[in-house]
N, C-alpha and C positions, 0 to 999 in steps of 0.2 A: 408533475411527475408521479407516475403511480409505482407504486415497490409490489412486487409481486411475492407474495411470501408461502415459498413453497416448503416450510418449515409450519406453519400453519395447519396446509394440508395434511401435513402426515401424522401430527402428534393431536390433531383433533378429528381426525378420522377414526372411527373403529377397526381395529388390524384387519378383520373380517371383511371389512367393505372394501378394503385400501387398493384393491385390483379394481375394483369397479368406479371408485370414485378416478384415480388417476388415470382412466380410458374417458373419463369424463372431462377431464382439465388437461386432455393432451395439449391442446392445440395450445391451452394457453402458457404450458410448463416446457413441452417438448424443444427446448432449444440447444445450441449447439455446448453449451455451459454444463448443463442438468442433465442433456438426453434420458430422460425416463423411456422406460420400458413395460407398460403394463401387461402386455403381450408376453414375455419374456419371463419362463417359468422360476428360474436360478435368481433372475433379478427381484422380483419378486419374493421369494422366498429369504434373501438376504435381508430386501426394505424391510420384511413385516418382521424379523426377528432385531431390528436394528429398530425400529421404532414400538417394542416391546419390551424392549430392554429398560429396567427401572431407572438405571442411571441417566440414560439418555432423557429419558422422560423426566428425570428431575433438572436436565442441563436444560431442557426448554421450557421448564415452568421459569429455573432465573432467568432465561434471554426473554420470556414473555413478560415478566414481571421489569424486566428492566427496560424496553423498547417499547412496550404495549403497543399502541399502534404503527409507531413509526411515520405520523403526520411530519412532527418539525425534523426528520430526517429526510423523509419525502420533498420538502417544500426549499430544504436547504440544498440536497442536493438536484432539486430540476434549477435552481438557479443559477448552481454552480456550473452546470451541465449550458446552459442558455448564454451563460458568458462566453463558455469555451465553445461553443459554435457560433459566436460573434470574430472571437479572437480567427476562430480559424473553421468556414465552412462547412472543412469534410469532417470534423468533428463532431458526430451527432449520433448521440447513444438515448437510444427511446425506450430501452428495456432495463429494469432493475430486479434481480429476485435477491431474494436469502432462503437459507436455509441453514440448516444444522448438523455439521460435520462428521463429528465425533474423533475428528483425526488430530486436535489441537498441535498442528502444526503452523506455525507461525509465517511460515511461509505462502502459508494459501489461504491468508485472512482475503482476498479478492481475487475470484478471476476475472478475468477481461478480454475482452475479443475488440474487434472493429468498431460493435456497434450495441453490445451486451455485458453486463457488469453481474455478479454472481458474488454475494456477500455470504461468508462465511460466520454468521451471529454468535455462534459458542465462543469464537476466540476474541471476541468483545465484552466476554464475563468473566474473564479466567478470575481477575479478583476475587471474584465471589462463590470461589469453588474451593476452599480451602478443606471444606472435609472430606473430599476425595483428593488431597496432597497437589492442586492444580495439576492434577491429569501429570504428574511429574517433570512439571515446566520449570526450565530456569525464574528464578525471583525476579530479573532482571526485564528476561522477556513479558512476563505475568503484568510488570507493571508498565509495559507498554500494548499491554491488551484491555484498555481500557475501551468504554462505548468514545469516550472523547477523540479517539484518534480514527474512527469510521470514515468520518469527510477526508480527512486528509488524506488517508490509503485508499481511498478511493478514486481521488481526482490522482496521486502518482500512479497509482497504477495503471491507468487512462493513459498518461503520459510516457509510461513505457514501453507500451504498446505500442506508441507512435512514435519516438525516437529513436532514427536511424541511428545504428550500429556500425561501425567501420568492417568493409567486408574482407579487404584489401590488408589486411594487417594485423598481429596480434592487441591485444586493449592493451595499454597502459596506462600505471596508475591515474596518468593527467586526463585521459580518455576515461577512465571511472567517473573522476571526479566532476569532469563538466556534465557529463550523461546524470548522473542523479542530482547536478545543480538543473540541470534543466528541469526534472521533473518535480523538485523542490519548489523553483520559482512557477512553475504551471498550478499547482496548489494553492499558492502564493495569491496568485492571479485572479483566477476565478473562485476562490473562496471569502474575497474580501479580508472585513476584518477576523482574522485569525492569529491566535498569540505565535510567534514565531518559532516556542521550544513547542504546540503540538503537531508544526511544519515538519521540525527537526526530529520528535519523538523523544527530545528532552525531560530530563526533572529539571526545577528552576535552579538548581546546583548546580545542573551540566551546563545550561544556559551559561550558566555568569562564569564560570570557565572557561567554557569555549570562545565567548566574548572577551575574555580577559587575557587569552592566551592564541590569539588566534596567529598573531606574527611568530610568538614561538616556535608554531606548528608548522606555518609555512616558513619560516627559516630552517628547522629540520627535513623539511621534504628536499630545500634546492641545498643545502651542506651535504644531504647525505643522498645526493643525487639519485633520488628514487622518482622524479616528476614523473620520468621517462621509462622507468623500469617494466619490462614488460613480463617477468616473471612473479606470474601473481603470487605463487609463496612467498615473498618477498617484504610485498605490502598488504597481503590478505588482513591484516591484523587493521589496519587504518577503514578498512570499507565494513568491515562484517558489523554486527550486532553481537553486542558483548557488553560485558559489566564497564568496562574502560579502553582507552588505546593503551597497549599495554608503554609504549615508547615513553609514555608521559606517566609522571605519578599523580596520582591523584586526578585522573581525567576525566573526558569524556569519551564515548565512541564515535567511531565513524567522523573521525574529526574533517577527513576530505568533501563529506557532504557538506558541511557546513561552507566549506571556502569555496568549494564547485560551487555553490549556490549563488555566494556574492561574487565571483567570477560571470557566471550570467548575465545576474541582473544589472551589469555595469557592462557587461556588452550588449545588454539588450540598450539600457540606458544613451550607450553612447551609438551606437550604431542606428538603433533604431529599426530593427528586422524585425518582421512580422514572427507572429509563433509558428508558421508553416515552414518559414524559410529557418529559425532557431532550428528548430525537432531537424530537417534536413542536411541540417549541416555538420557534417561528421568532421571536420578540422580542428581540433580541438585547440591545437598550437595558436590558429588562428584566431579562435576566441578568446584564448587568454592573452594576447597579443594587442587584440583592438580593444579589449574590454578595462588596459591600463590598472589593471586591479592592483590594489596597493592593501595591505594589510593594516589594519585597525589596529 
């Protein structure tokens, strides 16, 4: 698998050439992800003050200093990528780029289409941006923006691309919960051996938490009958990215990923459904039904 590095392009090009080299690497950049515009005056005019800018150019000397090549990113993830079109056919993404944002939104460390995947590299260094204040990033989120959690937001994001959505109905929380266990366990999957808290996006504190306290959390979801609640103000607090669940002291976040996750993998277990038919099946009731999951 080759990584296309269209952060490369731009921060070792001369500003002066930058129009003419990217009419040269259309064909290879122009995709539905990047859509460059070489042609395109304003467009233009924006890249070449955006990759002039000293900061910017000092956020891609750490992402180059910290990735350099990107061979054992490359090699891990064409593998990862080789299993999930064994698991499931139409699975087949032949295209990798990166590039360099400058929006450190946490939310757009990956995009992802059908068949192209679009890495966001600066939000994989925020650690090591501290003399510019981490671009004014939560502590929290900063240290879930490590290079370590690249494969894993990578293959979930693949996988939410591909899991159906209930069209028919509002989400509830239990509809959250099995939707990001699936794309947990798809991670899971095709990543092999991976430590489980950077599945979860854990520190090893939250880990032994969340494992310690897992019955806790789901005896407060069915006491305080929110399984079913479809008013996501409600339960936003239990799915978001944050410092803890606020319900619990001393927690961890997103405690519903965690238990959507072993709800899966315990109906995948006992059922035995392919990943094509998992990702389709939007019943969520049903999965937690056949999957017999019992709390640790």
């Amino acid at each position: 698998m080759e990584i296309h590095r269209f952060d490369k392009v731009l921060f070792t090009t001369p500003p002066a050439s930058l129009t003419e080299k990217l009419a040269s690497v259309r064909n290879e950049y122009n995709t539905e992800l990047l859509n460059i515009q070489p042609d395109n005056p304003e467009y233009m005019q924006m890249l070449t003050g955006f990759v002039e800018d000293e900061t910017m150019r000092d956020v891609y000397r750490i992402v180059d200093s910290t990735f350099g090549d990107m061979q054992k990113e490359a090699e891990q993830l064409g593998a990862a990528l080789k299993r999930a079109n064994e698991m499931c056919p139409t699975l087949r993404y032949d295209k990798i780029y990166t590039f360099v944002s400058g929006m450190f939104d946490y939310n757009m460390r990956v995009g992802c289409n059908s068949h192209e995947l679009v890495i966001s590299l600066d939000q994989y260094v925020l650690p090591y941006t501290k003399k510019y204040n981490y671009f004014n990033s939560p502590l929290f989120l900063v240290n879930q923006s490590r290079p370590e959690y690249l494969l894993t937001d990578c293959m979930t994001a693949i996988a939410r691309q591909h899991i159906a959505i209930p069209q028919d109905r509002e989400m509830s929380l239990l509809d959250y919960m099995v939707s990001e266990g699936k794309a947990i366990y798809f991670a899971q999957q095709t990543l092999g051996k991976v430590a489980d808290s950077l599945l979860m996006r854990y520190t090893a504190e939250q880990m032994d938490w969340m494992q310690k306290n897992e019955e806790h959390v789901w005896s407060y979801f069915l006491q305080s009958k929110l399984l079913y609640e479809t008013d996501y103000m409600r339960f936003h607090n239990f799915i978001d990215d944050a410092p803890k669940t606020n319900a619990f002291r001393d927690s961890s976040p997103r405690t519903t990923d965690y238990i959507g996750w072993h709800i899966v993998s315990q109906y995948v277990e006992r059922t035995g459904v392919s990943l094509q038919e998992l990702f389709e099946e939007t019943d969520a009731q049903k999965i937690l039904s056949q999957s017999n999951y019992r709390p640790k």
